[in-house]
MOPAC internal coordinates of N, CA, C and O (Angstrom, degrees):
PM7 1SCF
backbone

  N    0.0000 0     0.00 0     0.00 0    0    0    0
  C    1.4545 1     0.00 0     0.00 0    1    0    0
  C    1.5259 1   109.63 1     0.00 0    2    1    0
  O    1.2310 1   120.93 1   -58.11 1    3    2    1
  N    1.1593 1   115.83 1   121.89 1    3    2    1
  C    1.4739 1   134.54 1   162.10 1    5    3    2
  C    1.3444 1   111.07 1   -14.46 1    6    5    3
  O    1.2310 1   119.64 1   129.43 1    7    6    5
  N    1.6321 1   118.29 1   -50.57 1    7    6    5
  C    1.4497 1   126.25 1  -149.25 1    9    7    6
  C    1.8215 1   103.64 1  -107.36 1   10    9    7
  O    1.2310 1   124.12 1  -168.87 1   11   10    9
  N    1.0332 1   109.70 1    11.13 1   11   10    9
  C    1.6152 1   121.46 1   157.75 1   13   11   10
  C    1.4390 1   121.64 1   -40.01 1   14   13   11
  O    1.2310 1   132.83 1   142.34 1   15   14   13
  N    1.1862 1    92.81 1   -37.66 1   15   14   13
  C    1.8665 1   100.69 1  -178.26 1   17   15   14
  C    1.0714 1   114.12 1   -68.07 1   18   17   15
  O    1.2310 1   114.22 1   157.42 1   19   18   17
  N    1.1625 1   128.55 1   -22.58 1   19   18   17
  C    1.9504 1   141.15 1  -126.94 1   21   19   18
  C    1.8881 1    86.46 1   -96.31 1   22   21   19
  O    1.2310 1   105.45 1   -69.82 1   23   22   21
  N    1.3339 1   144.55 1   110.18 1   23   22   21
  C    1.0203 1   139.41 1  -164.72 1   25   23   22
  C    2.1139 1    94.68 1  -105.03 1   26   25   23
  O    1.2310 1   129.74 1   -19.51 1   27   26   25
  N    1.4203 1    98.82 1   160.49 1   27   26   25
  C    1.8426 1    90.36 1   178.97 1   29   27   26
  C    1.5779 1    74.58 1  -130.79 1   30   29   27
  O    1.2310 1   127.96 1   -13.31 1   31   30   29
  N    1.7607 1   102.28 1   166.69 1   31   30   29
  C    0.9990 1   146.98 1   176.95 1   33   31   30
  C    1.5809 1   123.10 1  -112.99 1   34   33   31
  O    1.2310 1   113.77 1  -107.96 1   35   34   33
  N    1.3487 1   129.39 1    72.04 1   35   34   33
  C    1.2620 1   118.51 1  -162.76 1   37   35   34
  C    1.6672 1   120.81 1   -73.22 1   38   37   35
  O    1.2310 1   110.07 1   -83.38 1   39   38   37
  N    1.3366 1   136.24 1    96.62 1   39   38   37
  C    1.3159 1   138.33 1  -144.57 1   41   39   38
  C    1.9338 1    94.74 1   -61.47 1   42   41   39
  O    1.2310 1   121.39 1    -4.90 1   43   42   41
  N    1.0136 1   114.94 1   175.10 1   43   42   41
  C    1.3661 1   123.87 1  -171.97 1   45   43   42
  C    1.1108 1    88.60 1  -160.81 1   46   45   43
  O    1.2310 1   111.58 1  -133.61 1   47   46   45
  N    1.9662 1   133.47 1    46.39 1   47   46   45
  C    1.4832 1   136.85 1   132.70 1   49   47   46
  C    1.5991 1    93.51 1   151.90 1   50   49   47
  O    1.2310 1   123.93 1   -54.00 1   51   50   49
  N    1.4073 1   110.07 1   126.00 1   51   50   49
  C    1.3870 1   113.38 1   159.47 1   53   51   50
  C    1.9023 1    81.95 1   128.39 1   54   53   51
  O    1.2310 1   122.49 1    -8.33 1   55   54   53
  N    1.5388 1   112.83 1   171.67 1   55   54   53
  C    0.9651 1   124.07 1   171.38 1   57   55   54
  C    1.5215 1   125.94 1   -98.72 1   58   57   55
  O    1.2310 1   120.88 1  -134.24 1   59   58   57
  N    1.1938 1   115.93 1    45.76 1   59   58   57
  C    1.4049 1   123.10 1   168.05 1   61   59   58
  C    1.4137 1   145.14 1  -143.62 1   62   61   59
  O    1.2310 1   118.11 1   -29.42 1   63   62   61
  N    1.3589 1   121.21 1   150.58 1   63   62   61
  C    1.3810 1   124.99 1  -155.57 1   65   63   62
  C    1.4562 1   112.16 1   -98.79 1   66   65   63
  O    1.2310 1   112.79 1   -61.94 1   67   66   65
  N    0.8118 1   131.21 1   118.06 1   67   66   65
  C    1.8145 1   126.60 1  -178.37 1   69   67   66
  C    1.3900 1    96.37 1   -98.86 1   70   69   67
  O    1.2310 1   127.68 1   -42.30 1   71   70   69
  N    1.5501 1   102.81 1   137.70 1   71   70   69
  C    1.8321 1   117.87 1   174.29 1   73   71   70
  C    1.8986 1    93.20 1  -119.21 1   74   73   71
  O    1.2310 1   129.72 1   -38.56 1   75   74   73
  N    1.3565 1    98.86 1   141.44 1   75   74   73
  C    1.3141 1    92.26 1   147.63 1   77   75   74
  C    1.1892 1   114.95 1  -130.85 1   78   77   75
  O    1.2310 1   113.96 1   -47.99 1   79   78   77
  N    1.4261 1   129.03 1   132.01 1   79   78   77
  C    1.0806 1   155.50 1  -160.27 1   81   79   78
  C    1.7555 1   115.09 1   -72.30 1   82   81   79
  O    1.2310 1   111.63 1   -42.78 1   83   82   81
  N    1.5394 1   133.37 1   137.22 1   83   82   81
  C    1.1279 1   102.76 1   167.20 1   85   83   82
  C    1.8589 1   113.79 1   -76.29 1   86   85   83
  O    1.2310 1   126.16 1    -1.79 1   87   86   85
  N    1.1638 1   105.77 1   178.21 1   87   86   85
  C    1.3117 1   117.80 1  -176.34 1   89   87   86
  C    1.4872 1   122.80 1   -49.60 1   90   89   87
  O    1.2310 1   118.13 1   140.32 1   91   90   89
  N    1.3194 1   121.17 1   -39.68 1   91   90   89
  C    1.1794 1   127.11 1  -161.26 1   93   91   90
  C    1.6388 1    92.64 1  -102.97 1   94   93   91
  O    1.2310 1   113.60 1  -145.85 1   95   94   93
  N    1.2202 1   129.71 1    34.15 1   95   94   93
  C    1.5272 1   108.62 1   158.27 1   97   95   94
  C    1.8192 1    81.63 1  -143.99 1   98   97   95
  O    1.2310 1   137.01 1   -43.88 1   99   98   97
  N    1.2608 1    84.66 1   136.12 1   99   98   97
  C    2.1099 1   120.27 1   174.09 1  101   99   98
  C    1.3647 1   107.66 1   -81.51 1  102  101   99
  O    1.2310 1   111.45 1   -78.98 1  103  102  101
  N    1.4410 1   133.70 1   101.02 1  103  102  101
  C    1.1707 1   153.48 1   158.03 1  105  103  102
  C    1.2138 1    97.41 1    -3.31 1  106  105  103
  O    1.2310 1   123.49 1    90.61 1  107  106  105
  N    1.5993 1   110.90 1   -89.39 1  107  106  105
  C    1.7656 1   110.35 1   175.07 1  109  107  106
  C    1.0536 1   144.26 1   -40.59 1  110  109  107
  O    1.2310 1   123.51 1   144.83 1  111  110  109
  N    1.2649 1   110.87 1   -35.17 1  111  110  109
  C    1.6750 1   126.16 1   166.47 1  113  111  110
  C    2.0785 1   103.44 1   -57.23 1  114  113  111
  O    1.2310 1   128.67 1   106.65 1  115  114  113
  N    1.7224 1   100.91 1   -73.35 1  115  114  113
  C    1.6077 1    88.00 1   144.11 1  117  115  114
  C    1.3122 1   124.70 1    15.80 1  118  117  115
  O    1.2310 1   147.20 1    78.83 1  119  118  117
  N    1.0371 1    64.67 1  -101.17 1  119  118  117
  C    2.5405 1    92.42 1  -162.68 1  121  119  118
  C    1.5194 1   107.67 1   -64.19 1  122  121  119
  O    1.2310 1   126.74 1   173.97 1  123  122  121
  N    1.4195 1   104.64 1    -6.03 1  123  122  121
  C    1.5706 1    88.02 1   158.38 1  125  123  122
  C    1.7361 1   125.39 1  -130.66 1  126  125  123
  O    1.2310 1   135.76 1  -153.48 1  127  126  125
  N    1.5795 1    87.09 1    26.52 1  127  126  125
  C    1.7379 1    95.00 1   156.47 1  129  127  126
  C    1.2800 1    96.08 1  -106.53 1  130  129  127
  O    1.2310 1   114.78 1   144.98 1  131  130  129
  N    1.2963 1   127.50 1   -35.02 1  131  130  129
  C    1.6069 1   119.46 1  -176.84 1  133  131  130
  C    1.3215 1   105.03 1   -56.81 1  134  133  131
  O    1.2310 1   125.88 1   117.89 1  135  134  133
  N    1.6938 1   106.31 1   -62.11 1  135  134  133
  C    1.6104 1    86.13 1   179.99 1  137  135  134
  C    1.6099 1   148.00 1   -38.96 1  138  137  135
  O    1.2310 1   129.34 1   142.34 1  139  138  137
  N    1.8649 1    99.61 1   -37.66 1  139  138  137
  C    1.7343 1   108.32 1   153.40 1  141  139  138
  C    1.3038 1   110.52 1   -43.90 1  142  141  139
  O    1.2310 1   108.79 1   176.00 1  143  142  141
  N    1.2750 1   138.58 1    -4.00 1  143  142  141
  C    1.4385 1   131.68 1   175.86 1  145  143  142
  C    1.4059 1   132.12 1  -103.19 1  146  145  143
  O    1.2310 1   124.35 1   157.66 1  147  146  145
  N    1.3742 1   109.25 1   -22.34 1  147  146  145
  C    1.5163 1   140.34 1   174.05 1  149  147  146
  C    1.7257 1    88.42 1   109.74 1  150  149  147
  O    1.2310 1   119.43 1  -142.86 1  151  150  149
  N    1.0098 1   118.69 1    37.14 1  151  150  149
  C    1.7864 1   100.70 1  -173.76 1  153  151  150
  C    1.4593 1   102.99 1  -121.72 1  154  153  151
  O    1.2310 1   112.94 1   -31.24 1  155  154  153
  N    1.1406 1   130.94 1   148.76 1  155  154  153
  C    1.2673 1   142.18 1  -147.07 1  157  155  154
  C    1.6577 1   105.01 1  -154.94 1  158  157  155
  O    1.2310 1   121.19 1   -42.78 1  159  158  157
  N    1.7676 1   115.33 1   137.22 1  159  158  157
  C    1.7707 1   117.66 1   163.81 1  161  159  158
  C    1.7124 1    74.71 1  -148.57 1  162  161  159
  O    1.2310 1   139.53 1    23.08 1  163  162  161
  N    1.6618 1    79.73 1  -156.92 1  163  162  161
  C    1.6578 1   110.68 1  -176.59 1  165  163  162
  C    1.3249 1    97.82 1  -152.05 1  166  165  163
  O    1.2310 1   135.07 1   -51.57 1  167  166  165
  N    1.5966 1    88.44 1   128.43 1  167  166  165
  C    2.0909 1    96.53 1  -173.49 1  169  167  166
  C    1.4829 1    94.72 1   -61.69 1  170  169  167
  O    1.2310 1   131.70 1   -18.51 1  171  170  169
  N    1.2459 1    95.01 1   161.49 1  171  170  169
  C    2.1739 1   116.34 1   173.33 1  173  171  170
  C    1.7855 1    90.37 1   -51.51 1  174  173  171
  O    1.2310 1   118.45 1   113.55 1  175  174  173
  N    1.5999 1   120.55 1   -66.45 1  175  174  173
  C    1.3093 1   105.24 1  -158.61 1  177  175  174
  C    1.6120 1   127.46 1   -53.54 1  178  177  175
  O    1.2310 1   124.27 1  -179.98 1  179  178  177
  N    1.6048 1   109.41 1     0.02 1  179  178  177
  C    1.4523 1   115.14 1  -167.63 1  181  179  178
  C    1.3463 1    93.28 1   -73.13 1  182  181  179
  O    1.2310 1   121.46 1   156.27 1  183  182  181
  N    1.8480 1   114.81 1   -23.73 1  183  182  181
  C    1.2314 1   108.70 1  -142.74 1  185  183  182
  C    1.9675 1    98.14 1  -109.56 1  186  185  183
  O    1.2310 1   127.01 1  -167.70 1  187  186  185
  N    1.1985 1   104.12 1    12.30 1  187  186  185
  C    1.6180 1   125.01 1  -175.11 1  189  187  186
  C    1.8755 1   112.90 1   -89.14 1  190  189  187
  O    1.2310 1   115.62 1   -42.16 1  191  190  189
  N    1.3471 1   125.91 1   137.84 1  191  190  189
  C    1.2975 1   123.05 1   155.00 1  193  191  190
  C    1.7514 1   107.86 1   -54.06 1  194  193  191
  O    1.2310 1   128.78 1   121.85 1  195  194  193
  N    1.7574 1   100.70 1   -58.15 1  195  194  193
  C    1.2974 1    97.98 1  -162.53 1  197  195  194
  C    1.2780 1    99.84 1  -101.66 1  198  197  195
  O    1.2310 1   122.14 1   -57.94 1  199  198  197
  N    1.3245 1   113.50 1   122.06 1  199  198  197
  C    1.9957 1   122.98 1   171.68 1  201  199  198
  C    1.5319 1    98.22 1   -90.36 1  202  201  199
  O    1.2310 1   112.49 1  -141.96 1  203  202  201
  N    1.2644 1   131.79 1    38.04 1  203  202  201
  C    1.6921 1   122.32 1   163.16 1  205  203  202
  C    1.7511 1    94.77 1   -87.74 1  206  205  203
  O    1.2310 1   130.23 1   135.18 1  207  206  205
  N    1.7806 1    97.88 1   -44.82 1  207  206  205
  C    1.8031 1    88.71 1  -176.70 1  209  207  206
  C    1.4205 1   128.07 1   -61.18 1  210  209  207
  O    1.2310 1   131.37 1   -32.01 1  211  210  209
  N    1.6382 1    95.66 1   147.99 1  211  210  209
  C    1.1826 1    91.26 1  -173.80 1  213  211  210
  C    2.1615 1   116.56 1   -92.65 1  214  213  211
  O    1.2310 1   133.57 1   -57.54 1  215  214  213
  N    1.3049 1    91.38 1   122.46 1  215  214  213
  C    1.5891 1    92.86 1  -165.59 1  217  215  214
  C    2.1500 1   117.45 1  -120.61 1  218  217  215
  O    1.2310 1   134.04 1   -61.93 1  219  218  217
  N    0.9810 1    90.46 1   118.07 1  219  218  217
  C    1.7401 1    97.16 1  -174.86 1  221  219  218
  C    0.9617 1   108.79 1  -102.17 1  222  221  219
  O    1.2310 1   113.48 1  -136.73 1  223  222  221
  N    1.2851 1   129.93 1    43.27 1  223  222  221
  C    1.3950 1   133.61 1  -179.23 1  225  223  222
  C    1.9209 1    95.84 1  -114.50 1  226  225  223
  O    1.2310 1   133.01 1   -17.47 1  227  226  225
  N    1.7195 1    92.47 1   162.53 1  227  226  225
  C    1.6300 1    82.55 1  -171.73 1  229  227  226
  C    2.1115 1    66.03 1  -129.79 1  230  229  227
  O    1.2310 1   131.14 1    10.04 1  231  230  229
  N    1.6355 1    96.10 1  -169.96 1  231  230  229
  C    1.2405 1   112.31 1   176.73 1  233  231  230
  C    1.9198 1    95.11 1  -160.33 1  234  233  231
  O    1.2310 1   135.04 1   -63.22 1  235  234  233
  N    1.4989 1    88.50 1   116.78 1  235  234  233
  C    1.9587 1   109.44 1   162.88 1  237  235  234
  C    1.1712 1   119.48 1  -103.34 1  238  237  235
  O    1.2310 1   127.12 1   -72.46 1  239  238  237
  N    1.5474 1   103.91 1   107.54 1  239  238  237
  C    1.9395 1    93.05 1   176.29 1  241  239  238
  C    1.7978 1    95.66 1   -85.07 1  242  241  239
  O    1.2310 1   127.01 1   -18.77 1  243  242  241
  N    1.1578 1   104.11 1   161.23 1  243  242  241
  C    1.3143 1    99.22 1   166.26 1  245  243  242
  C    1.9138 1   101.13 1  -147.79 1  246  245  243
  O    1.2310 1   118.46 1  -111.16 1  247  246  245
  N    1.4217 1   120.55 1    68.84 1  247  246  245
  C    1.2705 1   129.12 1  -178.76 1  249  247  246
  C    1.2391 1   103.36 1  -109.38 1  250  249  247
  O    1.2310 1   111.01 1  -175.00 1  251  250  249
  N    1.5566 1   134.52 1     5.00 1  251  250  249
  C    1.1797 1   125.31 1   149.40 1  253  251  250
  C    1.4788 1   123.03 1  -116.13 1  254  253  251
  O    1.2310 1   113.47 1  -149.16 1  255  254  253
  N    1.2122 1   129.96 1    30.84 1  255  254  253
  C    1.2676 1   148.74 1   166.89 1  257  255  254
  C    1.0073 1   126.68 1   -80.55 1  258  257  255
  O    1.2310 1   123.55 1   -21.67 1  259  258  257
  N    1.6576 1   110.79 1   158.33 1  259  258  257
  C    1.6584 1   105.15 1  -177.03 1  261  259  258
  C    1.7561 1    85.05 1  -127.07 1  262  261  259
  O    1.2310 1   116.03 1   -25.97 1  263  262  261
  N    1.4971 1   125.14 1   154.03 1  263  262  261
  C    1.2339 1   134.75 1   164.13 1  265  263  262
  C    1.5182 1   127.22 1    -8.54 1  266  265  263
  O    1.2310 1   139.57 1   124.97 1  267  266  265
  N    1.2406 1    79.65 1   -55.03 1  267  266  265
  C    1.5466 1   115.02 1  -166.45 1  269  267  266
  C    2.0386 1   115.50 1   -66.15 1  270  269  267
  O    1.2310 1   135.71 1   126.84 1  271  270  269
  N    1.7126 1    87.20 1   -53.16 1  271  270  269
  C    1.4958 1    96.27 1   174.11 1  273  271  270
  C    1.2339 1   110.49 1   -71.32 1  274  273  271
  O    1.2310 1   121.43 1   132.24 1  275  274  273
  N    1.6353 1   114.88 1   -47.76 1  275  274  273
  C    1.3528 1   124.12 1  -165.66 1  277  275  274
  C    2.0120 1    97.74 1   -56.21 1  278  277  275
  O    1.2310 1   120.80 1   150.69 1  279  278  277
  N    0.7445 1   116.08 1   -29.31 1  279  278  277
  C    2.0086 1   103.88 1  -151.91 1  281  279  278
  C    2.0672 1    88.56 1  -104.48 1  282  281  279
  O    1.2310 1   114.96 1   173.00 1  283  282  281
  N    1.4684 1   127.17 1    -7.00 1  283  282  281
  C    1.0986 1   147.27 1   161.15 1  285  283  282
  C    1.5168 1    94.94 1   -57.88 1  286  285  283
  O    1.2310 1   122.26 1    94.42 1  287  286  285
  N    1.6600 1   113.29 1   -85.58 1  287  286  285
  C    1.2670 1   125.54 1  -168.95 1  289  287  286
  C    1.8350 1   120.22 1   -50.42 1  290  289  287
  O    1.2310 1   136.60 1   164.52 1  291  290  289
  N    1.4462 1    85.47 1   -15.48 1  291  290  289
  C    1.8893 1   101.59 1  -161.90 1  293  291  290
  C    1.9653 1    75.36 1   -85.51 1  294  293  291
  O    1.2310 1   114.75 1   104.68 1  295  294  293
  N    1.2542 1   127.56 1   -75.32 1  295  294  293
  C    0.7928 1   122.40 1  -167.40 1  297  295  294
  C    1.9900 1   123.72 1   -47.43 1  298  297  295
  O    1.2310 1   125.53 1   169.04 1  299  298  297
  N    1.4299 1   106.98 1   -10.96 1  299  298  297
  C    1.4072 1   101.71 1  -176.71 1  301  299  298
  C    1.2557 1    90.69 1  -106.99 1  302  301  299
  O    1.2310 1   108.32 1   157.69 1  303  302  301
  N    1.0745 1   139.44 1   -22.31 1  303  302  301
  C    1.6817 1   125.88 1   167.98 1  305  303  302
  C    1.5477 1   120.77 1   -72.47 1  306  305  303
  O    1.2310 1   123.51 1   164.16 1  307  306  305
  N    1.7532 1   110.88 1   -15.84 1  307  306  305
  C    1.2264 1   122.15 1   160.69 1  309  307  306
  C    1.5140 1   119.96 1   -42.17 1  310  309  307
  O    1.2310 1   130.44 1   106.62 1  311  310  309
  N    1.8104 1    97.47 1   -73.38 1  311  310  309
  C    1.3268 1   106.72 1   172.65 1  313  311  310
  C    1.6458 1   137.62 1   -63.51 1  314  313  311
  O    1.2310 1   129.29 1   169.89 1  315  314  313
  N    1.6724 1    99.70 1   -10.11 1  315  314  313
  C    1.9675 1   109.55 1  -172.26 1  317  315  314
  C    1.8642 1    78.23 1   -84.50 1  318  317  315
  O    1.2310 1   105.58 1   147.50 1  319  318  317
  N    1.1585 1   144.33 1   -32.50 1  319  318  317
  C    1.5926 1   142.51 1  -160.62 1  321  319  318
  C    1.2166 1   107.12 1   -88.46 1  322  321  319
  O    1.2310 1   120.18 1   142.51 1  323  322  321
  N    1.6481 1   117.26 1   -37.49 1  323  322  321
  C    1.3668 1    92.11 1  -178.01 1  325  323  322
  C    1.7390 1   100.27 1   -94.57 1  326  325  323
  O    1.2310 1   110.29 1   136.22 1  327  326  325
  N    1.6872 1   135.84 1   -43.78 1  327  326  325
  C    1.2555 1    85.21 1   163.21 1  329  327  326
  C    1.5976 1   148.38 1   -68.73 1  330  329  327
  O    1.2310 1   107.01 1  -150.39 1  331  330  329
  N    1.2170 1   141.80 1    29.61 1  331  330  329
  C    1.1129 1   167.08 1   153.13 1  333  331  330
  C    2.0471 1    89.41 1   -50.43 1  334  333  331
  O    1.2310 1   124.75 1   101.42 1  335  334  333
  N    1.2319 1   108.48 1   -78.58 1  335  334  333
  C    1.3399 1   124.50 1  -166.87 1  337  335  334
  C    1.5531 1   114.04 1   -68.22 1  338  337  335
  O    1.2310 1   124.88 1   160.39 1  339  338  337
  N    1.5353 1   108.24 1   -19.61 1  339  338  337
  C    1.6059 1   103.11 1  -176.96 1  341  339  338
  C    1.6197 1   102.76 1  -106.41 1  342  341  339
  O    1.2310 1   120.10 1   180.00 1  343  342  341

């Protein structure tokens, strides 16, 4: 599977999910096919002092979610990632 690369971040307090991305797909590019989806993060570098690094990590809060939406949204960011990669 394509999406082997895709590493998670399991938080240990706070409401958010860290992805790291493989290399060859651009956070931003990302977030704005997701957005054609209603789906929404914030690249790693939003979350950086220094934006020279280079970072493929995304970040999902999901502290205003319900089950239901959240594993919806999980599932349409599934599909904007793997075609990204195919």
């Amino acid at each position: 599977s394509p999406l082997k690369e895709l590493r998670f971040e399991i938080p240990n307090g706070g409401f958010n999910l860290w992805i790291t991305l493989p290399d060859s797909i651009d956070p931003f590019t990302l977030l704005q096919k997701a957005n054609e989806v209603d789906v929404s993060f914030l690249p790693g570098t939003a979350c950086l002092l220094n934006t020279d690094i280079n970072n493929n990590k995304l970040r999902i809060s999901y502290s205003m979610l319900n089950e239901k939406d959240m594993l919806i949204g999980l599932e349409k960011l599934h599909d904007t990632i793997r075609n990204c990669i195919l």
